[in-house]
VODODREN-36128 format. One record per residue (C-alpha): residue in three letters; z, x, y. Coordinates in pm, whole numbers, plus 32768, in hexadecimal, padded with zeros to 4 digits. Each point is the difference from the previous one (the first is absolute). Last residue first. Example, Ala and Ser with C-alpha at 12.3 -4.5 7.8 and 13.67 -1.06 7.14 Angstrom:
REM VODODREN-36128
ser82CA85577F96/ala80427F777EA8/
//
This chain:
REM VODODREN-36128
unk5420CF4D9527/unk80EF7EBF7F70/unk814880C27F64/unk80BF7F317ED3/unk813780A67F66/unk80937FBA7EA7/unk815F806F7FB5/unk80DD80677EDC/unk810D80FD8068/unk805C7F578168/unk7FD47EAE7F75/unk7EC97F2E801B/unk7F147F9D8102/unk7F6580918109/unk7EE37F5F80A9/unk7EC17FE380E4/unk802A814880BB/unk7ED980108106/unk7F798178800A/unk7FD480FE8135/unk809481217F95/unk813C7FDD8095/unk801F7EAE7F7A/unk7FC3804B7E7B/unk80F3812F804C/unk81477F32803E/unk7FAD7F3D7EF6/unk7FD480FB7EF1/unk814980BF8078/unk80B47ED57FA7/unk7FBD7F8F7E8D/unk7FAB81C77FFE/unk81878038801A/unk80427EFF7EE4/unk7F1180B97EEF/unk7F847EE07EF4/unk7EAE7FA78074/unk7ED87F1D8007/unk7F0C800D813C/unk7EED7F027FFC/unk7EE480508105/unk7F577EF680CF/unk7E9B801A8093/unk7FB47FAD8193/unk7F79812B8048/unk7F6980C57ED2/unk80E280907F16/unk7FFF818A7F7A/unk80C380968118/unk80F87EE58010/unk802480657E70/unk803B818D8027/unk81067F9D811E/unk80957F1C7F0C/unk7FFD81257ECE/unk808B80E2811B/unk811D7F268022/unk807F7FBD7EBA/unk7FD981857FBE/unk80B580768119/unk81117FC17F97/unk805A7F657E82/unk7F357F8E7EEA/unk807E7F1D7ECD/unk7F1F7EC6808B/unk7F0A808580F6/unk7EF37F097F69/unk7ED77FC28122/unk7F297EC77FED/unk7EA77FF1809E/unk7F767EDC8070/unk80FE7F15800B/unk7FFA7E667FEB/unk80517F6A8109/unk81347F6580D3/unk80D47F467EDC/unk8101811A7FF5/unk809680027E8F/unk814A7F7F7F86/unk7FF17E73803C/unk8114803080F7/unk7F4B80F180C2/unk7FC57F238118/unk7F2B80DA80EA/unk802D8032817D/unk7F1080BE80BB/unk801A813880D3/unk7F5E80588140/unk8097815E805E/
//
């Protein structure tokens, strides 16, 4: 996986702006990651998607599944129960 490094320290991801922004925050599994599989299904190539959430398993299941299905992962940033995820289609 081709990944690029972001300096957070600012508190936001500088790479784009997104297209369609997804709020999971209060949901648990599967919900966070149906909504993201919804959202890579709705973007055209090359469009980001914000992910906000607040479920800790989903911070790293998200990930994981961005690859498998054929995304980039920009970013995660955050804590494990307050995170914002950044997926290029």
């Amino acid at each position: 996986m081709d990944s690029t490094v972001v300096d957070t320290r600012e508190g936001s991801c500088p790479i784009g702006d997104a297209k369609i922004k997804v709020d999971c925050r209060g949901k648990t599994c599967p919900v966070p990651l149906v909504e993201v599989r919804k959202a890579l299904k709705r973007t055209s190539p090359g469009e980001i998607i914000e992910v906000v959430g607040t479920h800790t398993p989903s911070k790293k299941e998200i990930p994981m599944a961005v690859e498998a299905l054929g995304s980039t992962l920009l970013s995660v940033e955050g804590s494990d129960t307050d995170w914002k995820i950044r997926i290029r289609r």
